[in-house]
C-alpha positions in Angstrom: 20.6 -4.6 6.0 21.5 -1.8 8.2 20.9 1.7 7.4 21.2 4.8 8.9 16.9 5.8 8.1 14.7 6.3 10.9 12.8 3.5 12.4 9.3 2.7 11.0 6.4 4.6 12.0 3.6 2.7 12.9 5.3 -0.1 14.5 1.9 -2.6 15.9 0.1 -1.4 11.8 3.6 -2.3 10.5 3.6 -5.6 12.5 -0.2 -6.4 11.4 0.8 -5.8 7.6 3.5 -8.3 7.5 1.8 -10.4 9.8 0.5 -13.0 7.1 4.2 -13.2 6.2 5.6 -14.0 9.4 6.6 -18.1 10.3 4.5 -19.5 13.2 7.1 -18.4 15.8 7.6 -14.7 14.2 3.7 -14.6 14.5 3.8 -15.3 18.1 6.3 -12.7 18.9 4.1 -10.7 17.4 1.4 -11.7 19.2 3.4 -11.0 22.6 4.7 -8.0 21.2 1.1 -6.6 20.3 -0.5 -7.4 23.5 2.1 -6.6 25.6 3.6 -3.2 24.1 4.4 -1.6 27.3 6.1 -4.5 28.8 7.9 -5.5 25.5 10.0 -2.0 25.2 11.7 -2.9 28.2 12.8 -6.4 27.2 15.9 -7.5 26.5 16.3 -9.6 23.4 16.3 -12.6 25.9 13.8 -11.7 27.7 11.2 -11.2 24.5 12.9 -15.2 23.4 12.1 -16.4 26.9 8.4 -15.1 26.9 7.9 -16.2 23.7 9.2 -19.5 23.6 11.6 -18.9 20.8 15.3 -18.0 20.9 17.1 -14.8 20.6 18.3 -15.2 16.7 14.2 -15.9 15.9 13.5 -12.8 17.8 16.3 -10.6 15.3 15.2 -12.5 12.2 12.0 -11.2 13.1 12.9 -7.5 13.6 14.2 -7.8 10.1 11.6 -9.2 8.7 9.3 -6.7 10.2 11.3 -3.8 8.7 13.2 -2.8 11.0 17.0 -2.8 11.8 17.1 -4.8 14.7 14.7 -5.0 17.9 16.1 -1.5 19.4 15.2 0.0 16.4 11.7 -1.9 16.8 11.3 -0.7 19.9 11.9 3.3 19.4 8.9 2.7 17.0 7.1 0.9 19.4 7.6 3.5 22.0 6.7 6.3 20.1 3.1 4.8 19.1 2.4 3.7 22.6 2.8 6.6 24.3 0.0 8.2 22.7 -3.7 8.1 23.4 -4.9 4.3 23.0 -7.9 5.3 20.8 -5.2 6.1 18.1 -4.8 2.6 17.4 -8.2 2.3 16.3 -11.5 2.9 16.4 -14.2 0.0 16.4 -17.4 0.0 15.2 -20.7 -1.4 17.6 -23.7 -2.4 16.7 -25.2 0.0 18.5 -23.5 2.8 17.3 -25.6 6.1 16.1 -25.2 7.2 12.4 -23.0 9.9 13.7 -20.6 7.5 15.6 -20.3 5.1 12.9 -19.6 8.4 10.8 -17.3 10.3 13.4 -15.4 6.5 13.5 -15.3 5.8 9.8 -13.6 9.0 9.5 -11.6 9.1 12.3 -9.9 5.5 11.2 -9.8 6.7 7.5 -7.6 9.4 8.7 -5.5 7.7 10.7 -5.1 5.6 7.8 -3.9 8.5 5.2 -1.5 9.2 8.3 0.1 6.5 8.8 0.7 5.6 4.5 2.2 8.9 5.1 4.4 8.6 7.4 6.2 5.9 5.9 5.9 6.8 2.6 8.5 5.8 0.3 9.0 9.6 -2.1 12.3 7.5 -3.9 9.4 4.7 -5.2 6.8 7.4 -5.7 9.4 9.9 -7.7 10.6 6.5 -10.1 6.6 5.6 -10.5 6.2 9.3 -11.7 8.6 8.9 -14.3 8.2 5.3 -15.2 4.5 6.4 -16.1 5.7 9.4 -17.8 7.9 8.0 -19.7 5.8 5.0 -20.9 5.0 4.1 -24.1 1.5 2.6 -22.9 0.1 2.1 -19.6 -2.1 -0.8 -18.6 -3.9 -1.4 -15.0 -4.9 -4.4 -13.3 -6.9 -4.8 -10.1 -10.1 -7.1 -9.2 -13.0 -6.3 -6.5 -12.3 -3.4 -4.9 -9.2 -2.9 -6.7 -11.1 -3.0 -9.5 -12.7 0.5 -8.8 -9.0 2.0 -8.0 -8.1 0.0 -11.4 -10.9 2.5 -13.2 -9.6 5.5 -11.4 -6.4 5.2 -12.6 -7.1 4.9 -16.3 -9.7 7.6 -15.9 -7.4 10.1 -14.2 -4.4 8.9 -16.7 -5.9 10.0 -19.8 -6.3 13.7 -19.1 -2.1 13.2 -19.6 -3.2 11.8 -23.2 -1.4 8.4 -22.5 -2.6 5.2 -23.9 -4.4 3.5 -20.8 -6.5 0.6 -20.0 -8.0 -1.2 -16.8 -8.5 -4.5 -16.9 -10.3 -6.7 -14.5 -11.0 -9.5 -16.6 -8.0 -12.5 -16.0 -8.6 -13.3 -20.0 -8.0 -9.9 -21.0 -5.2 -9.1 -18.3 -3.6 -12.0 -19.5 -3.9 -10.5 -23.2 -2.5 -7.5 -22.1 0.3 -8.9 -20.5 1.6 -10.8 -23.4 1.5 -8.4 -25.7 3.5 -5.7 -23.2 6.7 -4.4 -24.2 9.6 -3.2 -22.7 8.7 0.6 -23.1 5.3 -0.2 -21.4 4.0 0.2 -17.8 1.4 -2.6 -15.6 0.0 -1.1 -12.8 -1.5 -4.0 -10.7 -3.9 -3.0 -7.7 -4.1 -5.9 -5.2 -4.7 -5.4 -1.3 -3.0 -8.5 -0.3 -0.5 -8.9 -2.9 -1.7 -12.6 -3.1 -4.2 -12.9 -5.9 -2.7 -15.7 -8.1 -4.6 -14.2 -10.9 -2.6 -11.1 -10.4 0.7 -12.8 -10.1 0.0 -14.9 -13.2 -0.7 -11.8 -15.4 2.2 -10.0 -13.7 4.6 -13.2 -14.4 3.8 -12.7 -18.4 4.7 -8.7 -18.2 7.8 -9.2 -16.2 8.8 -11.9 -19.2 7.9 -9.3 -21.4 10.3 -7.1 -19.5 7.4 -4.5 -18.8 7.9 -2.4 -16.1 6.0 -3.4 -12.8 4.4 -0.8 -10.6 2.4 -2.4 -7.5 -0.1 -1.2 -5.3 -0.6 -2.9 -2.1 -0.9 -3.1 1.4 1.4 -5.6 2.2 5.1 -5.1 0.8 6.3 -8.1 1.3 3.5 -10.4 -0.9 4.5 -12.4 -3.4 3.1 -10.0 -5.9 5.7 -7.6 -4.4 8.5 -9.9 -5.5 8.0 -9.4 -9.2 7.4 -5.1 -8.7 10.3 -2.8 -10.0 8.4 -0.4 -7.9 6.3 -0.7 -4.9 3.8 1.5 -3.9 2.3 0.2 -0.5 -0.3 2.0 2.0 -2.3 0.7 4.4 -5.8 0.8 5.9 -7.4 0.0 9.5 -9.5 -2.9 9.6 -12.2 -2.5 11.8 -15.3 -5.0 12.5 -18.2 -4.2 9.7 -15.3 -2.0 7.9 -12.7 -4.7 5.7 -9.2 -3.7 5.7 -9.1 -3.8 2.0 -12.3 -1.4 2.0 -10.2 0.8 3.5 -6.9 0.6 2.0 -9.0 1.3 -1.3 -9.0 5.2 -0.3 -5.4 5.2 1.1 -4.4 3.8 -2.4 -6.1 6.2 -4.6 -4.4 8.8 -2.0 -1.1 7.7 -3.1 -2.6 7.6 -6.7 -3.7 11.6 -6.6 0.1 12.2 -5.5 1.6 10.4 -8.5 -1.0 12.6 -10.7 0.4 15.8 -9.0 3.6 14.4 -9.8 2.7 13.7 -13.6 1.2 17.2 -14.1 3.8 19.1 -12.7 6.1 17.2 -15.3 4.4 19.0 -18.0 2.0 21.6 -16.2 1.5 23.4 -19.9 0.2 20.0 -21.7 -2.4 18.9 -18.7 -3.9 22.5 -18.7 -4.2 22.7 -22.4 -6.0 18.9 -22.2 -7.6 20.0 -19.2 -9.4 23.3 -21.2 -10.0 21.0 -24.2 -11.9 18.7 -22.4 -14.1 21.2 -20.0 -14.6 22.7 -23.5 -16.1 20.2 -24.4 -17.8 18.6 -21.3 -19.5 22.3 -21.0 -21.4 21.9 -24.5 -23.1 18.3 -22.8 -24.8 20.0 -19.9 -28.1 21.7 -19.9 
């Protein structure tokens, strides 16, 4: 649907993320598209079918699908990344790399990753998750793997706002949890790919329940993204020894700390009374 927003940032990440998602012929336009940026912004919709073997209403379906308006608006994207310095892209790792490369690299790609979330960050989503979460009766997390560890970080961060929380990253337990979710409750489900069917099962039960869905991904258009009332979506750089959901894990516990900022600024008084309770306490544990 047309809309008068700005194009994507981001546009090769943006065509990577969705690039699971695409059909065969959308994947080779991406393909072209990716390894031919330069020549690709001065294409013709015709010209892109012609050197992709596909036809001009694949190439717009494709835009669409992407994100974007149409291929113009594709392309203003695509310009605007391009014209940069090529190491922006990414940064891969060698196996003969010093300590300090591999460092300067990890952090450099890490960075780039925390940019790009936040240039296409969606604040309407984030503000809803803020008050969905707020205004929950209880507030249970789901997430395996590495998800698993943003899964704990969430319920460790969500109790300071003295809300009933619990991670799960058990599929017997999430599955519990799900069935017995009401309709004044919150799920937030952690999943890279959005493709876990363990995830989608539990998330199925909730959304019967008519729980409230919060998802944090990579990949907006997953299935798990299909059942979401919100979607909270960031994404990280793969590079080779580095996974892409290794480093999506710290984009999404980026977007996490901005939802907690949102939460205590709700009630600033409350979270700095818990806050001094607990350091109170905490205090008379250490030697």
């Amino acid at each position: 649907m047309a809309n008068s927003k700005q194009p994507p940032a981001n546009c090769l990440l943006l065509l990577l993320s969705n690039y699971p998602y695409f059909t065969k012929s959308q994947q080779k336009i991406a393909d072209y598209i990716s390894e031919n940026p330069h020549e690709a912004i001065r294409q013709s919709i015709s010209e892109i079918a012609e050197s992709t073997a596909s036809s001009e209403i694949t190439v717009s379906r494709f835009c669409h699908k992407a994100g974007f308006n149409g291929l113009q608006d594709l392309k203003i994207a695509l310009a605007s990344e391009i014209f940069t310095p090529l190491e922006s892209v990414c940064q891969d790792i060698n196996t003969y790399d010093t300590v300090q490369e591999i460092a300067s690299k990890v952090f450099y790609n890490t960075i780039n990753s925390l940019q790009d979330t936040l240039k296409d960050l969606d604040s309407e989503a984030v503000n809803k998750a803020i008050d969905l979460i707020y205004n929950a009766h209880k507030i249970d997390v789901y997430g395996y793997g590495v998800s698993s560890g943003v899964a704990k970080d969430i319920e460790n961060h969500l109790l300071r706002y003295s809300k009933p929380v619990h991670a799960f990253s058990d599929l017997h337990m999430q599955v519990t949890s799900a069935t017995l979710l009401t309709p004044e409750d919150v799920v937030i489900i952690v999943s890279h790919s959005g493709s876990n069917l363990d995830l989608i099962t539990a998330a199925k039960l909730a959304k019967a329940n008519h729980a409230k869905i919060i998802v944090l991904t990579s990949y907006k258009t997953s299935p798990l993204c299909k059942l979401a009332d919100i979607i909270l979506c960031g994404a990280g750089r793969e590079v080779t020894y580095r996974s892409e959901a290794t480093a999506s894990r710290l984009v999404h516990l980026a977007l996490m700390d901005i939802i907690y900022t949102g939460l205590m600024m709700k009630d600033p008084d409350k979270f700095t009374k818990n806050m001094n309770k607990m350091r109170l306490e905490i205090a008379k544990r250490r030697v």
